[in-house]
Residue, then its C-alpha position, 0 to 999 in steps of 0.5 A: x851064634x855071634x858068627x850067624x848074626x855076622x853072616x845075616x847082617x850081610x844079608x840084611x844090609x843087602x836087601x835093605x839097599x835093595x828097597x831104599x836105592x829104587x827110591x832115589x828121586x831126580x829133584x832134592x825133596x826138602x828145603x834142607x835138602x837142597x841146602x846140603x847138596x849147595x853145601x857140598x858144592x860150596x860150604x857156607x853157613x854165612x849162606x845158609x849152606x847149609x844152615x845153622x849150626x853146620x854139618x861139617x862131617x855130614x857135607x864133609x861125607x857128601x862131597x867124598x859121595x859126590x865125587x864117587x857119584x859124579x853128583x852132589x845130590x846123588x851122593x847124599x842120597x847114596x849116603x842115606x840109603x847105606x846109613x838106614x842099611x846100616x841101621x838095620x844090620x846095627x839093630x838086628x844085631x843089638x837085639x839078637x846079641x841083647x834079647x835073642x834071635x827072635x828079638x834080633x828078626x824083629x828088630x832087623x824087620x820092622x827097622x828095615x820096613x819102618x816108613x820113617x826109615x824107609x823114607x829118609x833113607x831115600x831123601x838127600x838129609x842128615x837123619x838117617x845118618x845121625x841115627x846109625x852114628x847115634x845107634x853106634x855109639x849106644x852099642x859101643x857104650x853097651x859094650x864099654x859098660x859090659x867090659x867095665x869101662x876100659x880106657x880105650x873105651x873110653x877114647x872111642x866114645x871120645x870119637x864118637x861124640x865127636x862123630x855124631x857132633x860132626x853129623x848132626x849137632x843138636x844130637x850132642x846135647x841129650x846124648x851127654x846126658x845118655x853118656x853120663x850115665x853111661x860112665x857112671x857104670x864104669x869101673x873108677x875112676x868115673x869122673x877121670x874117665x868121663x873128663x878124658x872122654x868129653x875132652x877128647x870129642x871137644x879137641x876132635x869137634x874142633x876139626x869139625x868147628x873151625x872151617x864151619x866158624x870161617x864158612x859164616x866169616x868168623x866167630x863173631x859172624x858165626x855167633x849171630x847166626x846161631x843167635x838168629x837161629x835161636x830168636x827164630x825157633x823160640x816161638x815153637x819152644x816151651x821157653x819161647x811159645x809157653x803151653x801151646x807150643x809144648x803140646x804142639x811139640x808133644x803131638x808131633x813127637x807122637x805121631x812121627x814115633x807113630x809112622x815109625x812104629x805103627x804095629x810096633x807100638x803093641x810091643x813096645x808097650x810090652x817091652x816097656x814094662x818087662x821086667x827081665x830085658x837085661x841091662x842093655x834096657x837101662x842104656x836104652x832108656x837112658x838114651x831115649x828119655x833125654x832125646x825126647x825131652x830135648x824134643x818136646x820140653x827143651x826145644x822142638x821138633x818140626x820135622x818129622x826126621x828128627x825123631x831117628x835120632x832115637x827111633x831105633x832106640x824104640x824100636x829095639x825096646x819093641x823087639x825086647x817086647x817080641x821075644x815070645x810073640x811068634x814069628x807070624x806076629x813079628x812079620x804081620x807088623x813088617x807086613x803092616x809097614x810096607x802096606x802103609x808106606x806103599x798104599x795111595x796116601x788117600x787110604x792111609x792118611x788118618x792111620x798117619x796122622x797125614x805125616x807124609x812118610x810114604x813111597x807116594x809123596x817122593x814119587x808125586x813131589x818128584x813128578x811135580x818138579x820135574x812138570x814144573x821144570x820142564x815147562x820153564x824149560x820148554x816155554x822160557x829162555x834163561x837169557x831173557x827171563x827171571x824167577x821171583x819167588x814170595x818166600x820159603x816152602x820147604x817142599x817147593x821153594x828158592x832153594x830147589x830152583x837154585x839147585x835144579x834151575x841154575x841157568x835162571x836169574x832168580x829173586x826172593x823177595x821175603x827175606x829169611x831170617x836167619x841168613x845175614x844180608x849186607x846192609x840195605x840189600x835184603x833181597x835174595x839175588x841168585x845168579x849162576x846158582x849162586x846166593x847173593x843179595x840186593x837193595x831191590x828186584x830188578x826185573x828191567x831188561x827182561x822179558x819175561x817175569x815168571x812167579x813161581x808158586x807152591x802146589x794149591x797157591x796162588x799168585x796172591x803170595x805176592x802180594x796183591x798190589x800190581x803187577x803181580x795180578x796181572x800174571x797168566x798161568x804157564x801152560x802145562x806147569x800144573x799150576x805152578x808157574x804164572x809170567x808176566x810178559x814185560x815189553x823191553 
C-alpha cells in the first residue's frame, strides 16, 4: 500500500504542475506580489520589500528560483506552482495512509481542483508555500505522535516551526498552539521535550530574524515598522473595530473556505461529526481551530490567500468524510471545481460570493496590464515623461509599475502608512525602479505627466483641484492612463 501511493504521488505531482504552470502570467497579479519579486532583487523592509514582518525564507527561495528562472517574478511563480504540487502529493498521501485509498483520491482530487489552490499556485506569493510548510509539519507531528514523540522528532519539528516562521510568520502563532497539543501526546518528558523544540526554532528563526532586523536599519527601526503595521490593521480586528470588524473577518473566512471547497463542504460535514476517523482527526482539528481563530477573533483576514494556511486541513476532514461516497461522487466535486474555476466569471460570480479565485481574473488583469503598458510604451518616451499615481490598489498600483515600467519616473502622492519616510519627504519617489522619497512631486522638466488610473476609476482620485482635470485619456489604454502635456 505504502509503496503505491509512492508511485502515485508522482503522478499527482506531475499533473498538478501541468495545470497551475500554464497559468503563469506575464505581469505580477497582486500588490504583494510585486513587493516580493523587488524584494528578491533587493531585501528591504525599511522598503516595504516586502513588507512587514518579513519573509526572509520565502525571498531567500525566490532569489535561488530566479537565478534558475533568469527572472525574479518567474521564479516565484515556479515557486508557487511546485508548492500547491507538492500540497496535492502531501494530501493524497495523508488521507490514504489515515483514512484509506478512497479518502487518499479524494483528498489528492479535490486539492488539486480546489480554485484556491489552483489560483494561488499561478500567482507570485507566499500562500501556497505556507501551506505545503504548515501541511508538513502537521505530517511530521502525526508521525512523531504515532512513534511517542522521539527526540529526533522532536528536533525536526524544531526546523520546522523554524521553516514556516521563515516562510510566512504570522503561521507560527496558532501553530504553537496545534503544536502543544501535539506534544502533550508524546511520551515524558512533555514539557522537556516541548522546550527543546520551541528553543530550537527560536536559535534557527534567528537566521532568518537578523538580516530581515538589518534590512528595516535595526531593531529599533524594525519595531516601528512592525508598530506601524499594527496601528494600521487594528481598525479590521475585533481588538481594534469591535463587532463590526469580527463579523467582517467571520464572513470573509466563510467564503475564501467556500471557494476552496464548494462541493467539498457535504463531506466535510460529514467528516466533522464521524465518529471513527482515527486520531489523525484530533491533529487536524487542533490545527485548524486556532488558525481560524487567529483569522477572525485574534486578527483579520483581508485576502482571500490567507485561509491555505489551513485550507488543506479541511479539505483532508472532507476526505475522511468520502471514504464510503463513491468513487463517481468524489469526481463529481473535482468536476464541479474545475467547471467554477474555468467558467466566465459573469456565470459564477453568486456561487462565489464575487471571490475573484478563477482562471478569468489572472487572464483579464494580465491582459489589462499588458494594454495599459503597451500604450505608455507606445505613446511616451521615459526621457520626457513621469508616472503619478493617487495611492495603493492592489491589483493596479505603484508597485506593478515599479516592477513592470522601471525605465519611467514615478510619484505617489498618498503616502503608506507603513513605510517610514525621512523627515519632511512624504512622497514616494521612484527612480530606475528603485523606491526613494521626496518633500514634493516635482513634475518641472517634463513633458508629459500621465496619471495612472485603476480599472473603472477616474482622474478625480487625485483630487479635483487643478491640473489634474484638465488630463486627456491616452488612446488605447482601455482607460487607464490620462496626460497632461506640459510646455518645458
Amino acid at each position: 500500500m505504502r509503496a503505491a501511493v509512492g508511485r502515485w504521488g508522482w503522478v499527482w505531482f506531475v499533473v498538478a504542475v501541468a495545470l497551475y504552470a500554464p497559468l503563469h502570467t506575464a505581469h505580477v497579479y497582486h500588490w504583494d506580489g510585486a513587493q516580493f519579486v523587488l524584494a528578491v532583487q533587493e531585501f528591504s523592509v525599511r522598503l516595504s520589500q516586502p513588507h512587514a514582518p518579513g519573509y526572509p525564507l520565502y525571498v531567500g527561495l525566490g532569489k535561488v528560483a530566479a537565478w534558475l528562472t533568469g527572472d525574479a517574478h518567474r521564479g516565484l511563480l515556479w515557486l508557487s506552482t511546485l508548492s500547491a504540487a507538492g500540497l496535492v502529493v502531501l494530501s493524497y498521501r495523508l488521507a490514504a495512509a489515515w483514512w484509506g485509498a478512497r479518502a487518499g483520491l479524494a483528498a489528492g482530487l479535490w486539492a488539486l481542483t480546489s480554485p484556491q489552490v489552483w489560483f494561488h499556485g499561478a500567482v507570485a506569493l507566499t500562500y501556497a508555500v505556507d501551506a505545503l510548510a504548515v501541511t508538513a509539519l502537521v505530517a511530521v507531528s502525526y508521525r512523531a505522535i504515532v512513534r511517542g514523540g522521539r527526540w529526533s522528532d522532536v528536533v525536526l519539528i524544531g526546523v520546522m516551526m523554524a521553516v514556516v516562521g521563515g516562510v510566512r510568520p504570522q503561521s507560527v502563532l496558532p501553530l504553537s498552539l496545534t503544536m502543544a497539543w501535539a506534544f502533550s501526546r508524546f511520551q515524558p518528558p512533555r514539557i522537556a521535550k516541548l522546550v527543546a523544540a520551541a528553543g530550537i526554532a527560536a536559535v534557527l528563526a534567528l537566521v532568518w530574524l537578523v538580516p530581515t532586523v538589518a534590512s528595516a536599519g535595526g531593531w529599533g527601526a524594525f519595531r516601528d515598522i512592525v508598530r506601524r503595521h499594527a496601528a494600521h490593521n487594528a481598525p479590521v480586528t475585533w481588538a481594534g473595530g469591535g463587532l463590526p470588524a469580527l463579523v467582517d473577518n467571520v464572513v470573509a473566512v466563510g467564503a475564501y473556505c467556500w471557494v476552496g471547497l464548494l462541493g467539498a463542504v457535504v463531506p466535510l460535514a460529514v467528516g466533522l461529526v464521524s465518529k471513527n476517523a482515527g486520531p489523525a482527526k484530533s491533529l487536524v482539528a487542533a490545527w485548524v481551530l486556532p488558525m481560524l481563530l487567529a483569522g477572525t477573533v485574534v486578527g483579520f483576514t483581508s485576502q482571500p490567500g490567507y485561509v491555505l494556511s489551513y485550507l488543506p486541513g479541511l479539505l483532508l476532514l472532507a476526505a475522511a468524510g468520502a471514504r464510503g461516497v463513491p468513487v463517481i461522487m468524489v469526481g463529481f466535486v473535482a468536476v464541479l471545481n474545475m467547471a467554477v474555476f474555468w467558467a466566465p466569471t459573469s456565470w459564477t460570480d453568486q456561487v462565489r460570493f464575487g471571490v475573484p479565485r478563477v482562471a478569468e481574473e489572472l487572464r483579464r488583469h494580465d491582459a489589462q496590464l499588458a494594454q495599459t503598458l503597451s500604450a505608455l510604451r507606445r505613446e511616451f518616451s521615459p526621457a520626457d515623461t513621469v508616472l503619478l499615481h493617487a495611492g495603493e490598489w492592489f491589483t493596479f498600483g505603484t508597485r506593478h509599475f515599479q516592477v513592470h515600467a522601471p525605465e519611467f519616473d514615478q510619484y505617489q502622492l498618498i503616502p503608506d502608512p507603513t513605510v517610514p519616510c525621512p523627515p519632511g519627504k512624504a512622497v514616494w519617489r521612484i527612480r530606475q525602479g528603485r523606491l526613494g522619497f521626496a518633500e514634493a512631486v516635482e513634475v518641472s522638466g517634463y513633458r508629459h505627466v500621465v496619471l495612472v488610473v485603476p480599472p473603472g476609476m477616474a482622474p478625480s482620485i487625485f483630487g479635483r483641484a487643478q491640473p489634474w482635470a484638465e488630463a486627456q485619456p491616452v488612446a488605447g489604454s482601455g482607460g487607464t492612463l490620462y496626460v497632461l502635456s506640459r510646455r518645458t
